[in-house]
MDTraj code that builds the backbone (N, CA, C; nanometers):
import mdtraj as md
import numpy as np

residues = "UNK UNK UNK UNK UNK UNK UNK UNK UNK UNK UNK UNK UNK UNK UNK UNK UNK UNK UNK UNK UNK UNK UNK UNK UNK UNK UNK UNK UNK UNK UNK UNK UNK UNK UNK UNK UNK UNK UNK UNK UNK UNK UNK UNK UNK UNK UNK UNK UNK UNK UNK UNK UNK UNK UNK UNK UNK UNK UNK UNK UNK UNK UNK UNK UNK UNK UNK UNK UNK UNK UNK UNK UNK UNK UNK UNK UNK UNK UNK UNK UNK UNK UNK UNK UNK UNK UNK UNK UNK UNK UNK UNK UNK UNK UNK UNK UNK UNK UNK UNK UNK UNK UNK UNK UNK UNK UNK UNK UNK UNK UNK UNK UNK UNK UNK UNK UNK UNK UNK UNK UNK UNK UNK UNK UNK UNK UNK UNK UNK UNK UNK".split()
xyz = np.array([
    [-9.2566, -9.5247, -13.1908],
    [-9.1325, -9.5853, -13.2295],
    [-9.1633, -9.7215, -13.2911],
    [-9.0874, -9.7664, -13.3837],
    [-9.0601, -9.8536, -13.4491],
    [-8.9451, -9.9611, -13.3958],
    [-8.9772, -10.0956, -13.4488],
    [-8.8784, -10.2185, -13.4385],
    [-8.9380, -10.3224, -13.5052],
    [-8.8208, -10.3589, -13.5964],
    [-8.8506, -10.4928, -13.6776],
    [-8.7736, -10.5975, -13.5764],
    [-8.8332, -10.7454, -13.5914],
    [-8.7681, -10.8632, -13.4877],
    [-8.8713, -10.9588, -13.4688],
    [-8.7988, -11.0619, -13.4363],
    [-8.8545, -11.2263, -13.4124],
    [-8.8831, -11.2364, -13.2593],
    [-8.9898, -11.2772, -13.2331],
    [-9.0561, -11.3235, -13.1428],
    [-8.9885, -11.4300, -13.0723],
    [-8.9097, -11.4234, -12.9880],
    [-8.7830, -11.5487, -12.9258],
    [-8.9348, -11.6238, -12.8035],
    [-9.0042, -11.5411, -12.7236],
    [-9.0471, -11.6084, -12.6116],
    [-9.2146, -11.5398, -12.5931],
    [-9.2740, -11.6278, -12.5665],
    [-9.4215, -11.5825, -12.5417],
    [-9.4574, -11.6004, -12.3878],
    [-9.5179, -11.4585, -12.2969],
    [-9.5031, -11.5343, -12.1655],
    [-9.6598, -11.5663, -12.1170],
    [-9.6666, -11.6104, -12.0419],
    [-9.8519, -11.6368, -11.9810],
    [-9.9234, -11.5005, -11.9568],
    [-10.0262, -11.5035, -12.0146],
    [-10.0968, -11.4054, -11.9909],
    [-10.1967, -11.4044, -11.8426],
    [-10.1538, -11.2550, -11.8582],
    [-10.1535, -11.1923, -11.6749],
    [-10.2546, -11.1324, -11.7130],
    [-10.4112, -11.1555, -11.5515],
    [-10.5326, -11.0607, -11.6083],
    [-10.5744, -11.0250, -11.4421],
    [-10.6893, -10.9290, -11.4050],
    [-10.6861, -10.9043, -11.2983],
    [-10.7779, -10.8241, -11.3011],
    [-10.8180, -10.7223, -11.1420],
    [-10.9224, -10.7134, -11.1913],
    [-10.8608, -10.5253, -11.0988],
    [-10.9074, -10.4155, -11.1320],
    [-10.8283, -10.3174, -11.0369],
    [-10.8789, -10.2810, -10.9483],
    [-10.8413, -10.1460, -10.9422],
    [-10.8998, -10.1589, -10.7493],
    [-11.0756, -10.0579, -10.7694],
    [-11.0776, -10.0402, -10.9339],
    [-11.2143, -9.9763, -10.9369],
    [-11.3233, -10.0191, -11.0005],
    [-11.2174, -10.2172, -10.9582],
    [-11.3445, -10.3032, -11.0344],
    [-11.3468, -10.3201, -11.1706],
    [-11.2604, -10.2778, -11.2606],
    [-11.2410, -10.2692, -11.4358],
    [-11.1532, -10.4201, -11.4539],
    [-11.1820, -10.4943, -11.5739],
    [-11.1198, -10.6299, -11.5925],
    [-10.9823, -10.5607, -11.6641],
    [-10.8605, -10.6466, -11.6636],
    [-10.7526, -10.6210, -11.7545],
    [-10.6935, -10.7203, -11.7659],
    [-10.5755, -10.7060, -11.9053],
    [-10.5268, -10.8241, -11.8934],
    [-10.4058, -10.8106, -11.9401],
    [-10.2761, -10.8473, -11.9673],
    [-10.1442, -10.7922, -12.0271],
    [-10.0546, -10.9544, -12.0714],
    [-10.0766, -10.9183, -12.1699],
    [-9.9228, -11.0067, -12.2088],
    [-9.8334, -10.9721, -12.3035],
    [-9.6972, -11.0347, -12.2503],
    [-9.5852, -10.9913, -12.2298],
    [-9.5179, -11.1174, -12.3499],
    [-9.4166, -11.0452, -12.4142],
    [-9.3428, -11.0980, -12.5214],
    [-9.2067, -11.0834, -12.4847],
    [-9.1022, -11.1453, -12.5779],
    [-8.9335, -11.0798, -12.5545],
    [-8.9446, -11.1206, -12.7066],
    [-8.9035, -11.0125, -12.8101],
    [-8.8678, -10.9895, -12.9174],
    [-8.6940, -10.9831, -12.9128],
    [-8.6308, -11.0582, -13.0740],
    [-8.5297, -11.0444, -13.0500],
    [-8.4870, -10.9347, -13.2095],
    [-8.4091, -10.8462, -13.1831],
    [-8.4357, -10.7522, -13.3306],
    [-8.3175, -10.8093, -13.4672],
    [-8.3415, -10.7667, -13.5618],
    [-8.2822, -10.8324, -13.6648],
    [-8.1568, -10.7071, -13.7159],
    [-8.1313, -10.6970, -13.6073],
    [-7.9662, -10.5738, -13.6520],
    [-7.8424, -10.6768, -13.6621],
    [-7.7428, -10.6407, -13.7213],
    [-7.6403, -10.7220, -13.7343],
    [-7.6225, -10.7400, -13.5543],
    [-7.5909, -10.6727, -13.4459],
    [-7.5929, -10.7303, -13.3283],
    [-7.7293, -10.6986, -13.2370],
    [-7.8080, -10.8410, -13.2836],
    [-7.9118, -10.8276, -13.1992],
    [-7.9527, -10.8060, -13.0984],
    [-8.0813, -10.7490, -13.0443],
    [-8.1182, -10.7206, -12.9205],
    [-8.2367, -10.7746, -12.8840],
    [-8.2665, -10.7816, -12.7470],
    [-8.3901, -10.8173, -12.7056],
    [-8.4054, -10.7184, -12.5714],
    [-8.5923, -10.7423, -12.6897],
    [-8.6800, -10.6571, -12.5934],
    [-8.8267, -10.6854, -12.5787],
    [-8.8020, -10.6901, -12.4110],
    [-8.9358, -10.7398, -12.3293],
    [-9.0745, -10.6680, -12.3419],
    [-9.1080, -10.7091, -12.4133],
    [-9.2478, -10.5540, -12.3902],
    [-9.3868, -10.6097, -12.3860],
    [-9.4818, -10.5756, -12.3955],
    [-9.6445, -10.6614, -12.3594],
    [-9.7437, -10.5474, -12.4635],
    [-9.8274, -10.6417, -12.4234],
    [-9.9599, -10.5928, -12.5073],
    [-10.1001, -10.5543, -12.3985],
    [-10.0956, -10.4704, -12.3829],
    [-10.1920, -10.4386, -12.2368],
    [-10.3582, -10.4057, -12.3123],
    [-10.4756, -10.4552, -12.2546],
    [-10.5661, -10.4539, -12.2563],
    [-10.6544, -10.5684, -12.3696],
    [-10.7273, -10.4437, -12.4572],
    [-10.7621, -10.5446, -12.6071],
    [-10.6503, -10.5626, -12.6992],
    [-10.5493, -10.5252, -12.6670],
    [-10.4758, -10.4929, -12.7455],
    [-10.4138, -10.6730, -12.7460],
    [-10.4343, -10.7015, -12.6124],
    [-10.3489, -10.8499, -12.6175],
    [-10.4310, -10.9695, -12.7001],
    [-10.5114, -10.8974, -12.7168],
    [-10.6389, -10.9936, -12.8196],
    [-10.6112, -10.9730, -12.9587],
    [-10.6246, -10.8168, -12.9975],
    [-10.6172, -10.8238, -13.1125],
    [-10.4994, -10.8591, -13.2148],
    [-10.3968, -10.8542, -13.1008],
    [-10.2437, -10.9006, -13.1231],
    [-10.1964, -11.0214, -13.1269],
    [-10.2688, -11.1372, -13.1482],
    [-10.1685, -11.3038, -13.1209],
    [-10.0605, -11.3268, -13.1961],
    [-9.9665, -11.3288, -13.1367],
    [-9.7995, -11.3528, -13.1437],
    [-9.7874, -11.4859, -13.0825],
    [-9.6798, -11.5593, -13.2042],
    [-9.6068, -11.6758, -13.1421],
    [-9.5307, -11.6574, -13.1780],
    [-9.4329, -11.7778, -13.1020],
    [-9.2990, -11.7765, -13.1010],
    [-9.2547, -11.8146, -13.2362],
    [-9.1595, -11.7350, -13.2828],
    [-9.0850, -11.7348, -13.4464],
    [-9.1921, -11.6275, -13.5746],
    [-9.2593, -11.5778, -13.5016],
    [-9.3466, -11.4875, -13.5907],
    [-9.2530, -11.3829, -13.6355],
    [-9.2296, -11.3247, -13.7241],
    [-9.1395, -11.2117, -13.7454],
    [-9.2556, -11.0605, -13.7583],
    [-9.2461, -10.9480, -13.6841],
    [-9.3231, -10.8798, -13.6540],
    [-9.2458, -10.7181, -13.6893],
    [-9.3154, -10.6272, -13.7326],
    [-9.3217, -10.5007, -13.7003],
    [-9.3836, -10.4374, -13.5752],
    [-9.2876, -10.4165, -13.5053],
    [-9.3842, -10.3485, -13.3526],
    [-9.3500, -10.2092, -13.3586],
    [-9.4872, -10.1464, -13.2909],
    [-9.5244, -10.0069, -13.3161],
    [-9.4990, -10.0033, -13.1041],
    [-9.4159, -9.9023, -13.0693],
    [-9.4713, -9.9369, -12.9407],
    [-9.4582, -9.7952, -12.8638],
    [-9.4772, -9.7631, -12.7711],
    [-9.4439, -9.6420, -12.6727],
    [-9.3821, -9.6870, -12.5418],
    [-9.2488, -9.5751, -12.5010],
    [-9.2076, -9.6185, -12.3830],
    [-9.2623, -9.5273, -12.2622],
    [-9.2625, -9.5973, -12.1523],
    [-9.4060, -9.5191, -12.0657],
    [-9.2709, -9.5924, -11.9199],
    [-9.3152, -9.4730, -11.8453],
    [-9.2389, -9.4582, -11.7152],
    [-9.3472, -9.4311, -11.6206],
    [-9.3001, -9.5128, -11.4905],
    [-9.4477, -9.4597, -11.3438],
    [-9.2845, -9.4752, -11.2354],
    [-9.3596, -9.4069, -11.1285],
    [-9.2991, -9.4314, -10.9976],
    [-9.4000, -9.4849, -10.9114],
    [-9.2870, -9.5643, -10.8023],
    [-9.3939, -9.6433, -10.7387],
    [-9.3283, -9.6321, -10.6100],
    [-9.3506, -9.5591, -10.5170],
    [-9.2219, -9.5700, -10.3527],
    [-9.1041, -9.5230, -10.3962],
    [-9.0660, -9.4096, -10.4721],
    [-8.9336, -9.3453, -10.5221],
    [-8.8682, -9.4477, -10.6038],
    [-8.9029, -9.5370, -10.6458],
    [-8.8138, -9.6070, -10.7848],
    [-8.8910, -9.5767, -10.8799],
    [-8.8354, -9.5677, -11.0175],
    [-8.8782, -9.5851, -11.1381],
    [-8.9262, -9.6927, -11.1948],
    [-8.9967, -9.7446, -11.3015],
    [-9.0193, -9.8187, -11.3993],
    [-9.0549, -9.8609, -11.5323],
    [-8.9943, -9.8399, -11.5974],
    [-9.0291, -9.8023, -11.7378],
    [-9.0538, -9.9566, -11.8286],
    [-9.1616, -9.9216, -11.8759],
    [-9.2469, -10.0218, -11.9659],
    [-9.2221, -9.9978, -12.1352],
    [-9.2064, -10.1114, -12.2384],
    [-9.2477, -10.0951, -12.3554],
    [-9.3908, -10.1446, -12.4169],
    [-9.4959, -10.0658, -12.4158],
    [-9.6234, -10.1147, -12.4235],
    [-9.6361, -10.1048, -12.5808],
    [-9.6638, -10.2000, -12.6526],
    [-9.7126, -10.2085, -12.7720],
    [-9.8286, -10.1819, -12.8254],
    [-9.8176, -10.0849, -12.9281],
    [-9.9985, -10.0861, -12.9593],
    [-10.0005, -10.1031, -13.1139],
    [-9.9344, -10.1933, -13.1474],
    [-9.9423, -10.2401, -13.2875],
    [-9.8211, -10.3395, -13.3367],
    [-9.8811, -10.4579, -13.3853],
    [-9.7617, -10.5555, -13.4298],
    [-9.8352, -10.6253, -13.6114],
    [-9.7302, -10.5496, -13.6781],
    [-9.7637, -10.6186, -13.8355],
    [-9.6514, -10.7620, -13.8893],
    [-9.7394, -10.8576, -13.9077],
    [-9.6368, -10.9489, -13.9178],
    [-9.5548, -10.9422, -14.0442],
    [-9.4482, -10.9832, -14.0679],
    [-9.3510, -10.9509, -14.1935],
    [-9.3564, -11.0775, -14.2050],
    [-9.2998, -11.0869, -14.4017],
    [-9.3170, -11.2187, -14.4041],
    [-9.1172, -11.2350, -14.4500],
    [-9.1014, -11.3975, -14.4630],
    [-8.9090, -11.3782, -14.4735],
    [-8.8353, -11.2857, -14.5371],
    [-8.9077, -11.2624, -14.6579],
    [-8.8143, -11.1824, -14.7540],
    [-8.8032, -11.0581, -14.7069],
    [-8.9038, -10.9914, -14.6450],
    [-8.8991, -10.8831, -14.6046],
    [-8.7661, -10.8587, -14.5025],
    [-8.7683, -10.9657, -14.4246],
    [-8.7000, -10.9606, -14.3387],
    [-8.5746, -11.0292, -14.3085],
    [-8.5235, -11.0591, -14.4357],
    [-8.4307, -11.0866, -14.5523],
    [-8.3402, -10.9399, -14.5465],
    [-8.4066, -10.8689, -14.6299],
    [-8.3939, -10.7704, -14.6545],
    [-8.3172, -10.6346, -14.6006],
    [-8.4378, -10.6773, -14.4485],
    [-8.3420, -10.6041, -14.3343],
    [-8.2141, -10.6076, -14.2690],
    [-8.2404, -10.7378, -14.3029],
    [-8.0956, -10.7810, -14.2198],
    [-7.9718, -10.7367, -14.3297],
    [-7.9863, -10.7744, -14.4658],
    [-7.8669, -10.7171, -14.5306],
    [-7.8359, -10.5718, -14.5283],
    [-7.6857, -10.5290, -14.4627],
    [-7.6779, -10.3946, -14.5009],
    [-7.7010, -10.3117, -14.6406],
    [-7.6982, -10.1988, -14.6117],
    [-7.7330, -10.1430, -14.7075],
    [-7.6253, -10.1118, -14.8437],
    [-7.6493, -10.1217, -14.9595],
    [-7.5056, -10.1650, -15.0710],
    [-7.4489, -10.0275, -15.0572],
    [-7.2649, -10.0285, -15.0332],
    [-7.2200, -9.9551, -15.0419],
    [-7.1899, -9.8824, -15.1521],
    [-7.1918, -9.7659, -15.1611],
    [-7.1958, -9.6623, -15.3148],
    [-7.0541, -9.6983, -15.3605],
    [-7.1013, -9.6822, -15.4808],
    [-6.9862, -9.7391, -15.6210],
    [-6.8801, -9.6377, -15.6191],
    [-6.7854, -9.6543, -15.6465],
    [-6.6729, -9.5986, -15.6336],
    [-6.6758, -9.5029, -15.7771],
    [-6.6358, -9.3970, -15.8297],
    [-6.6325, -9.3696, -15.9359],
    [-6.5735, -9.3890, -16.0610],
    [-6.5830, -9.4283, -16.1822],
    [-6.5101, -9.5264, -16.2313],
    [-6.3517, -9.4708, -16.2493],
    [-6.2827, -9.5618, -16.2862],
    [-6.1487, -9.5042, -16.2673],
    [-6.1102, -9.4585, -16.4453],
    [-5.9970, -9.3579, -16.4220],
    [-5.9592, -9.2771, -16.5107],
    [-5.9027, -9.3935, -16.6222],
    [-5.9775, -9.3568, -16.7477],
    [-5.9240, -9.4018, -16.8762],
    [-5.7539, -9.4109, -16.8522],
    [-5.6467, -9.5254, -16.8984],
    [-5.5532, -9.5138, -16.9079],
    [-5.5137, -9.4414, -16.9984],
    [-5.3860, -9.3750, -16.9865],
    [-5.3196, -9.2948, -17.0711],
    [-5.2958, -9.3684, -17.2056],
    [-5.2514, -9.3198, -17.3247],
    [-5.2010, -9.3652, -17.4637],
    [-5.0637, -9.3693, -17.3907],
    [-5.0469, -9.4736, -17.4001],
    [-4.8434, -9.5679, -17.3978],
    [-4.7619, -9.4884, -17.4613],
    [-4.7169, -9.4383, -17.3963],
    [-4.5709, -9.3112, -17.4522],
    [-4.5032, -9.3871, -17.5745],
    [-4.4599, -9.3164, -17.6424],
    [-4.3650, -9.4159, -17.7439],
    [-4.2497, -9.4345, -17.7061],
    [-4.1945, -9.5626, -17.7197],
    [-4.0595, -9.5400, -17.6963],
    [-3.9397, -9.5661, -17.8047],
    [-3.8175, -9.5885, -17.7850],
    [-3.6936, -9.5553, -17.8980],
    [-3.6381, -9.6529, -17.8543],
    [-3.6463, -9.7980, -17.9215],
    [-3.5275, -9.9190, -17.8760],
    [-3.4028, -9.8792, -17.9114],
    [-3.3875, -9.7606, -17.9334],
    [-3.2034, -9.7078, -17.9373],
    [-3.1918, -9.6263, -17.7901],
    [-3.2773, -9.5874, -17.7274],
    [-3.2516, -9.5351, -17.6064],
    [-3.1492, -9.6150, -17.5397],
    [-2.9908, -9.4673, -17.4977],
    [-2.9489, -9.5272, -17.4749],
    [-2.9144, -9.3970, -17.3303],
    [-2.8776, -9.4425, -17.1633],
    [-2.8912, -9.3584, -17.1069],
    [-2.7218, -9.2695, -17.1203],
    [-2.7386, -9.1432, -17.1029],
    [-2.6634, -9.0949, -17.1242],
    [-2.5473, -9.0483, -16.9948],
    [-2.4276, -9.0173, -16.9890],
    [-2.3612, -9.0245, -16.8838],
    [-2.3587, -8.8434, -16.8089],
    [-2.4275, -8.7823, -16.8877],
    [-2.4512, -8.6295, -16.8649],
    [-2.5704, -8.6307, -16.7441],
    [-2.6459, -8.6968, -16.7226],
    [-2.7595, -8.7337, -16.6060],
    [-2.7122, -8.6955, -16.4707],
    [-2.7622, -8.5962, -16.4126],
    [-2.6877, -8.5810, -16.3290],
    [-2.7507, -8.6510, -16.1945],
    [-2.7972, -8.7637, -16.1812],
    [-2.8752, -8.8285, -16.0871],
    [-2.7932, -8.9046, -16.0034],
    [-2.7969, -8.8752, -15.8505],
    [-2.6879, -8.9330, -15.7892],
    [-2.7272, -9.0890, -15.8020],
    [-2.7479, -9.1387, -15.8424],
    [-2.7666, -9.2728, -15.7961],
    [-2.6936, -9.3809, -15.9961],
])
top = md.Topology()
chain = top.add_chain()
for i, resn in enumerate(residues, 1):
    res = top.add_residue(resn, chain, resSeq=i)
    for name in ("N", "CA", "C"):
        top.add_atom(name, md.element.get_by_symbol(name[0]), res)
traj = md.Trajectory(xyz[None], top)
């Protein structure tokens, strides 16, 4: 999945070590997206990935990411892990934000040729129009 959006918050990077002895490390972003009503979304960069990825705050980014679910003691938890962020530059993202141009209407019908008329027209009392 895909999301274009600005980088609102950068958080401290979290590293550790597991329980089979392997180093790791994760950091965590909140992107805010560039739709007419924006959203934000928390997601991280887990492993090398948090290396090969440096994000700051106001970077405007393409994120590539996967959503990934674990249980832990019968609750859920679902993660947005990123495994790819391309930075955009303004115009691009310019771009996005304007909707898309609404289709042209079709042009409208040639006016008619102007009836002729008779400045002796005069109405007649045979009309049978109630009014």
């Amino acid at each position: 999945m895909e999301v274009k959006g600005k980088i609102i918050q950068k958080f401290d990077l979290q590293s550790g070590t597991s329980k089979a002895g392997n180093p790791w490390k994760k950091q965590n972003y909140l992107l805010e997206t560039l739709d007419s009503y924006p959203r934000k979304i928390y997601f991280d960069f887990f492993g090398d990935r948090a290396d090969q990825y440096p994000l700051n705050v106001g970077d405007l980014i393409n994120l590539s990411f996967d959503i990934e679910c674990r249980e832990y003691q019968g609750r859920y938890y679902t993660d947005i892990r990123g495994w790819k962020a391309e930075k955009i530059d303004d115009a691009t993202a310019a771009a996005a934000q304007q909707p898309a141009p609404a289709p042209q209407a079709a042009p409208a019908p040639a006016p008619m040729s102007p009836v002729a008329t008779d400045a002796t027209f005069e109405p007649s009392q045979e009309d049978d129009l109630p009014f």
